[in-house]
C-alpha positions, 0 to 999 in steps of 0.5 A: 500500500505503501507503493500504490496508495491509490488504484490509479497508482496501481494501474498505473504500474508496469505489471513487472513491478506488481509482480516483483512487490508480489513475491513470496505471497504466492498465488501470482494470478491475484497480482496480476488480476488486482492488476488488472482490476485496478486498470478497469476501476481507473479507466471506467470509474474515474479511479474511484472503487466502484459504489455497487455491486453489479460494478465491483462484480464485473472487474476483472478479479471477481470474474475470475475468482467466481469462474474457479469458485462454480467450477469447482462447486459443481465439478463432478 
C-alpha cells in the first residue's frame, strides 16, 4: 500500500513491478488480476472503487475468482 496508495497508482504500474512487490505471497494470478482490476476501476470509474455491486462484480478479479469458485462447486 505503501507503493500504490491509490488504484490509479496501481494501474498505473508496469505489471513487472506488481509482480516483483508480489513475491513470496504466492498465488501470482491475484497480482496480476488486482492488476488488472485496478486498470478497469481507473479507466471506467474515474479511479474511484466502484459504489455497487453489479460494478465491483464485473472487474476483472471477481470474474475470475467466481469462474474457479462454480467450477469447482459443481465439478463432478
Amino acid at each position: 500500500m505503501a507503493r500504490f496508495p491509490t488504484v490509479t497508482d496501481l494501474a498505473n504500474a508496469p505489471l513487472d513491478e506488481v509482480l516483483h512487490l508480489w513475491t513470496g505471497l504466492g498465488y501470482y494470478a491475484r497480482a496480476r488480476n488486482l492488476h488488472k482490476a485496478a486498470q478497469q476501476v481507473a479507466a471506467l470509474h474515474g479511479g474511484k472503487f466502484p459504489e455497487t455491486f453489479e460494478e465491483v462484480a464485473s472487474t476483472a478479479g471477481r470474474r475470475a475468482f467466481h469462474r474457479r469458485r462454480d467450477s469447482l462447486a459443481f465439478s463432478g
